[in-house]
C-alpha positions in Angstrom: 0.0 0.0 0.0 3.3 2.2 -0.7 2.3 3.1 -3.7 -1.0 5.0 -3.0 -1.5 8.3 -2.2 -4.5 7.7 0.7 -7.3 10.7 0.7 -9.1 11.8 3.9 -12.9 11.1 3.7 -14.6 14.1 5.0 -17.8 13.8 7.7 -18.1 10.0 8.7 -15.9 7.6 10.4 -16.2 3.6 10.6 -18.9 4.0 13.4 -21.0 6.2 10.6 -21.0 3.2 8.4 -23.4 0.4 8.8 -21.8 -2.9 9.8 -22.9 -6.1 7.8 -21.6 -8.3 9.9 -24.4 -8.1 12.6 -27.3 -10.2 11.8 -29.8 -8.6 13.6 -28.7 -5.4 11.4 -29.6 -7.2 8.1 -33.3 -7.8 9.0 -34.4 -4.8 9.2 -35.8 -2.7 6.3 -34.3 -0.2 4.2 -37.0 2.7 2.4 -35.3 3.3 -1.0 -36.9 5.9 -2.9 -36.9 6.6 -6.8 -36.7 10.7 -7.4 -36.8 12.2 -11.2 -35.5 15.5 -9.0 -32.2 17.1 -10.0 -31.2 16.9 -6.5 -30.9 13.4 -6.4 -27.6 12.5 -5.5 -27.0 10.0 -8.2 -27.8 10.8 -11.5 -29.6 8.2 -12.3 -32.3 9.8 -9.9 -31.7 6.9 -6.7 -32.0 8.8 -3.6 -32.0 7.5 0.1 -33.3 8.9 2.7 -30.4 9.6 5.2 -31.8 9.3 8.6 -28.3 7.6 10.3 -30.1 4.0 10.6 -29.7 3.1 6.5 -29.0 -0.5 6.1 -26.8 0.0 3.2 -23.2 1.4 2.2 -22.1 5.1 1.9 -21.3 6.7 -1.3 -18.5 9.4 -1.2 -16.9 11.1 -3.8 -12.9 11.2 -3.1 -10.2 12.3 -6.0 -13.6 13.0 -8.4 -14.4 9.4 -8.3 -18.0 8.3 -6.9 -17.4 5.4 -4.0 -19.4 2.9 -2.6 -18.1 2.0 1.1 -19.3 -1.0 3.2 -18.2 -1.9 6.6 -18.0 -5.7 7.8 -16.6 -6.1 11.4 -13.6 -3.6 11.6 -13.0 -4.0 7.8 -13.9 -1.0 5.6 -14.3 -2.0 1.5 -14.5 0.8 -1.2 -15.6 0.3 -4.7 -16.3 2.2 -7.5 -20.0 3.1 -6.9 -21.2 1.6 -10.5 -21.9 -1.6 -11.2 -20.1 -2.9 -14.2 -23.4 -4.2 -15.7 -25.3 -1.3 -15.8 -24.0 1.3 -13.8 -26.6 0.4 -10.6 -25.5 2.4 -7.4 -24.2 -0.2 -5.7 -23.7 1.6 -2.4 -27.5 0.4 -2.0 -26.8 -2.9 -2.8 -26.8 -5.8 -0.1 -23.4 -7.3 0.9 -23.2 -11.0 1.2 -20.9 -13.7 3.2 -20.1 -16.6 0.8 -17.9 -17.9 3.3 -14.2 -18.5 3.3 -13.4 -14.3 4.5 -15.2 -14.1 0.5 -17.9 -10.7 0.5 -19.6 -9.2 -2.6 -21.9 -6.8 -2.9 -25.0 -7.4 -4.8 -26.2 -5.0 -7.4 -29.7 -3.6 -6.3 -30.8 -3.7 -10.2 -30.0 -6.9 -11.6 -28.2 -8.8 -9.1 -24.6 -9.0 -10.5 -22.5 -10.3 -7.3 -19.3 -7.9 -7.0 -16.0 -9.5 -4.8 -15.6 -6.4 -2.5 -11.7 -7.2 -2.7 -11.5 -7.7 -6.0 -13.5 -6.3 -8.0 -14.5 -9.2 -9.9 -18.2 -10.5 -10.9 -18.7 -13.4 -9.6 -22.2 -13.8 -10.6 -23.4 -14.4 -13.3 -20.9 -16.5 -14.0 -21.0 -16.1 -18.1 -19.5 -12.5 -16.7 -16.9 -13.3 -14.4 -14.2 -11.9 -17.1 -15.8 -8.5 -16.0 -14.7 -6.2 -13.3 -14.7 -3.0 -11.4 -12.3 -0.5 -9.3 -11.7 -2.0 -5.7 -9.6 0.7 -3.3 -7.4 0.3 -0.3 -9.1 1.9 3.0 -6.8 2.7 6.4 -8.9 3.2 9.3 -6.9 5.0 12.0 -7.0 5.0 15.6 -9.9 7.8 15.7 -12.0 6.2 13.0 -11.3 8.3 10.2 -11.2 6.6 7.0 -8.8 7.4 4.0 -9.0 5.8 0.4 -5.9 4.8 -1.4 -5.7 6.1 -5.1 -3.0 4.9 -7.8 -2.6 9.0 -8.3 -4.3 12.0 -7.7 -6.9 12.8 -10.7 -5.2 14.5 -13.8 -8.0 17.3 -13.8 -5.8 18.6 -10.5 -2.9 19.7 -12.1 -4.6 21.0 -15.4 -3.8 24.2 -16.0 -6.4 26.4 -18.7 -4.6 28.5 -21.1 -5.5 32.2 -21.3 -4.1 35.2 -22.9 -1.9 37.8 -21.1 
């Protein structure tokens, strides 16, 4: 994880993100709610309700990418916040245990199954050759969560020409 250069991610810690791991948790609902309103904070118009009890990840947008971010015990997974299908916001997706320290995230829209670690589809499995963007996450001792990035995003250091 040398190689990253890890991004602060402003207003929540690990104990602002729901925790999958705790069964009781799971049960209980989630009110997902469809909005054609500009102010929808996807732009495919998905909007949650954020009322500090949502039973799903967190999207946050670090180095102009849009995130999805799951906690599952002490762990903390980031993703790019698209499903490779179809571009579903997968921070609304449910995550699943398939056993053997293996987690995916299913896609809210059609289902795809997402390896939080990897990226990888793993369902369906005519699609498993298909991916997504998987990011390193530090927790330190406060709770404050950084996301690792390859590089900072190009549009930083673009510089417009003008005339002088």
């Amino acid at each position: 994880m040398e190689d990253y250069v890890f991004l602060p991610v402003e207003n929540i810690t690990i104990r602002d993100l729901y925790d999958w791991s705790l069964p009781i948790e799971r049960c209980k609902s989630t009110k997902v709610m469809l909005s054609p309103t500009k102010s929808s904070p996807r732009k495919n118009g998905v909007s949650v309700p954020l009322n500090g009890n949502q039973s799903t990840g967190t999207m946050v947008t670090s180095n102009s990418v849009d995130i999805a971010l799951f906690r599952y015990k002490s762990s903390v997974f980031a993703i790019k916040e698209e499903c490779p299908h179809a571009g579903g916001p997968l921070h609304l997706g449910e995550i699943e245990d398939l056993g053997e320290g293996l987690l995916c995230v299913r896609c809210p829209w059609h289902g795809w199954k997402v390896d939080l670690l990897s990226g990888k589809v793993l369902e369906p499995t005519t699609h498993q050759t298909e991916s997504t963007v998987t990011y390193p996450v530090k927790v330190d001792s406060d709770g404050k969560l950084f996301i690792g990035f390859e590089g900072l995003n190009p549009k930083y250091f673009r510089v417009e020409e003008s005339e002088f």
